[in-house]
Each structure stands twice: as C-alpha cells, then as structure tokens.
C-alpha positions, 0 to 999 in steps of 0.5 A: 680492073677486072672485068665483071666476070673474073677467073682467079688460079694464082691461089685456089680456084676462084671466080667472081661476077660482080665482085660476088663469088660463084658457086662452082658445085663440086669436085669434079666441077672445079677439076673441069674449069680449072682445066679449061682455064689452063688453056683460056682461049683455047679449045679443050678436047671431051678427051683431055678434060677427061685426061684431067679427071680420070688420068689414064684409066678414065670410066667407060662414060667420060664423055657423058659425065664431062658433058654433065659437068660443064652443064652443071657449069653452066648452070652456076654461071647462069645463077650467078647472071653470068650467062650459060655462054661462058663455057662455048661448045667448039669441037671437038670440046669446049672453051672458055674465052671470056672473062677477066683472068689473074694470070693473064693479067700477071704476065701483062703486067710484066710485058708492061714492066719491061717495056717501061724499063726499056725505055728508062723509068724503073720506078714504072717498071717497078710499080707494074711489077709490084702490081702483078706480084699483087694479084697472088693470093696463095699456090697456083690452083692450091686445091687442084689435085691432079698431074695437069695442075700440077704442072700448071702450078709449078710453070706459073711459080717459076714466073712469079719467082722471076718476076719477083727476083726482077721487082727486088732487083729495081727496088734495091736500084731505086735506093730501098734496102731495108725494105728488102731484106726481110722479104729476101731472107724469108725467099732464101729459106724457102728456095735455098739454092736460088743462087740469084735471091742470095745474091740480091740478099747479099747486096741488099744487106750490103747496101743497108751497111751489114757487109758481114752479114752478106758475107756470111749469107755467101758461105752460107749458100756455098756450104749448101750447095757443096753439100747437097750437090757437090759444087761451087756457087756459079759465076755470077754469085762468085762476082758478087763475092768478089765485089763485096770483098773489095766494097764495090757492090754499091756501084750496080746494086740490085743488077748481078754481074753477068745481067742485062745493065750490070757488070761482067763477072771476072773471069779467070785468066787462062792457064798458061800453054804447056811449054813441051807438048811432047810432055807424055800423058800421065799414067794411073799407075802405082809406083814400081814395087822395090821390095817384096817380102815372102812368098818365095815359093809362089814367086818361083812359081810364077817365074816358071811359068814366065820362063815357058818358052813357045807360047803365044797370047793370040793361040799361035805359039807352039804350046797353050798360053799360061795362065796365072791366077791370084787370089787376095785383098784387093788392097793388096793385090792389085793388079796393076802390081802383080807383073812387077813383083815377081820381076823385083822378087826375082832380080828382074829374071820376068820384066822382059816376059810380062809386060807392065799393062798401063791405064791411061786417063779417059 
C-alpha cells in the first residue's frame, strides 16, 4: 500500500499525502520535482536541475532560482503536512528520499513476479504483473516538457511493454484467450512492428479457435515490415508461422520459441559444402558483345591507337600512353564493354592490347 506520502510519474505528475493531493504551484515547481524524482534516492546536483530547466543555455541566476523553487516545494509539502524535509539539502543539491513511488513499486512488482514464476506459480506471477500494469495512469511524466522527461518516459514505456508482453504471456499459459484478444489487437495497432505482441496475438487468436485470423495477422505484420524496412519477420515470429500451419501452437501457448520455457525456433538446414572449391569467383561482367553495328569510323580509330606500339601505362615506354575517351548513354556506354567492342568490330585485331578489366564482388 502506498505510504502516507506517495509520488506518482506513470502518468502525469502527481503527489498525495493522506490520499489528499498536493498543490505543486507552477511550471517550474513541477519541472524540479519531476526531475528529483527521476533519480529518487539519489542526489541532484544545483547544475543538473538547472539542466532541466533551462537546457543548455540556463540564465546567469540558476542557482538562486532553483533554490527558490524547491523553497517553494517545500513550502507546499509543508501545507499539506508532509513536512518541509521532504526535499533534503545534500551537496552538492538536493534529494528526495522519502515517500511512496509508482515506478518503484512497478519494478518490485515485477521482481516479485519472476521470482514467483521461478518457483512455478504463474497464476502469482500473473497477479503480481497485473497489479504492477495497475498503477499506470497515462505516459510517464505526461505534462513534463523537457529532454530529461523525455528520456525518462520513453525507458519506463519500454519496461511497461515488456512487462506487459510477459503478463499476456501467462494469461494465454493459464488458458485465457478470449480475454486477450482485444487488448492484443489495440497494442499491435499502437506498436505495429513489436514482432513479440503479434506473435502473442496470433496464439491467442489461435487458441480462441481463429487459426485464419492469426494467419492473416502474420502476413500482415510482414507486409509492414517489408515495406517499411525492407525485411522479413525474425525468427521467433517465423516459428510461430510454422506452428500454426502445422496446428501445433497449443502445445507452448503464451511462450514464443526461442523464450525461457518455450520451444526452439527451427532453423534451417545448412547449405550443403561447395563440391569444387576451385570453382572461380563469379564475375559482374556483362557478357562478350558478338556483334557491333556502325561506328566504323570511330572503331578504326580506336584500332589505331591500340595498334601504337612503345607505350607503356607506368610512363616508361618510349612514347606517351594513349588515351581514348567516349562519350554516350551510359546505358550504353558501359564501360566494362568499351574494350571488347572494337576487338569483335574488328575481328579481334585489339583483344590482345586492351585488356577486359574485371569487377569482382566485394
């Protein structure tokens, strides 16, 4: 149970003292607590709740002001009757150590969970879970408009996913689909890439005898992410597929393969060894040009200059090096082609002095 004074951030700021809320005063006010509470039990430096107030660019008297604002704290915890010590002056700032707080008993609620669960009561673990999902009133620090909130709010969502996608887990092990579904399909809309809450969806819709529905929700989900990331579902979604198509899914339930308790994703057999590894390394070379239409007075040409004997790439031979240059579409023009067309133009007269040049995979 919450103590008599109790801090709440899942959701908008929000303390009580003896059930009575607490008039924080203003923005600045709330911005100052909200960041003390981030770090409950730990110090805050004057510098880092001047962070949070101001950024980077924080007025010539931050300090005077933050000390104003946590009098002013301390005043309202006083008026409530909570005591002008809730805020304890530690340098080089100031803390809060005292009082009740939701995410804290959030994340114990989930230690006890898993302990529960370790010790083989899932319906416990289960409880403990949905007790700790209870205390969410909204986004973290909803009405914190700063980076450090921010921050704050999205590593605290992140937990209340997981949690959540543990407490479907359970229920669907404890033999409650119907129940899930509509929950799971309002999360698969707000989080469409969660590879793990479509793959609980599909078992649960499974379970609750809608093997169609969970297939659909499958291609689905790989369509999206084909089209907004250009890959394929992971393995452990894969798995799912594969045990709905072959009507197994009831046998681990709420557990994913590849997941503590559930079974191994199947994994696909190795390639077979190459029978000649001498085989050469495929080149990325268009093939040879049979045939080359006109252009005979460019081709002859470029047979003149390949016919110039004496020359050398490295500037030793006895005359300069010639060059060559061609102009066109590079579509085609290409120039992994230019040193075989003249040489099929001119019934191979060049193939010996320009060398094809050969790209290989990197």
């Amino acid at each position: 149970m919450p103590a008599l004074l109790a801090f709440h951030i899942l959701g908008p700021l929000q303390v009580t003292h003896a059930d009575a809320p607490v008039m924080l005063g203003g923005p600045r006010e709330r911005v100052l607590l909200a960041a003390l509470l981030t770090e409950h039990g730990r110090v805050v430096s004057v510098d880092g709740l001047a962070q949070a107030l101001w950024g980077d660019r924080p007025p010539a008297t931050a300090r005077h002001q933050v000390a104003i604002g946590v009098s002013r704290l301390r005043k309202a915890f006083a008026t409530a009757g909570a005591g002008r010590d809730v805020i304890a002056t530690w340098a080089p700032g100031y803390l809060v150590a005292g009082g009740w707080l939701d995410a804290r008993c959030f994340e114990e609620r989930a230690r006890q969970a898993h302990d529960a669960l370790a010790a083989g009561d899932r319906e416990e673990a289960a409880r403990l879970l949905r007790a700790g999902l209870s205390l969410w009133r909204g986004p973290a620090l909803n009405g914190i408009d700063r980076p450090f909130a921010e921050i704050e709010a999205a590593r605290l969502e992140e937990r209340r996913l997981l949690v959540t996608e543990e407490r479907i887990g359970l229920e669907l092990d404890l033999g409650r689909p119907e129940e899930l579904v509509g929950d799971l399909l309002a999360l698969v809309r707000a989080h469409p890439l969660r590879e793990r809450l479509r793959g609980l969806l599909m078992l649960a819709l499974h379970q609750a005898g809608r093997r169609a529905e969970a297939l659909a929700v499958y291609q689905e989900g790989r369509r999206q992410l084909v089209e907004a990331l250009g890959i394929e579902p992971g393995p452990q979604l894969r798995a799912v597929h594969q045990a709905l198509l072959r009507d197994e899914p009831a046998r681990h339930r709420g557990t994913l393969p590849g997941q503590p308790g559930g079974p191994a994703p199947q994994r696909e057999a190795p390639a077979p060894p190459r029978s000649d590894p001498a085989l050469p390394v495929p080149a990325q070379l268009p093939p040879d040009v049979w045939g080359f239409i006109g252009r005979r007075a460019e081709l002859d040409a470029l047979d003149e200059l390949a016919a110039i004997s004496g020359t050398a790439a490295n500037g030793a031979g006895d005359r300069p090096l010639p060059i060559a240059i061609i102009a066109g579409v590079p579509a085609l023009c290409r120039p992994s082609r230019l040193p075989r067309a003249p040489g099929a133009a001119a019934a191979g007269r060049c193939a010996g002095r320009i060398p094809a040049r050969t790209w290989r995979p990197r």
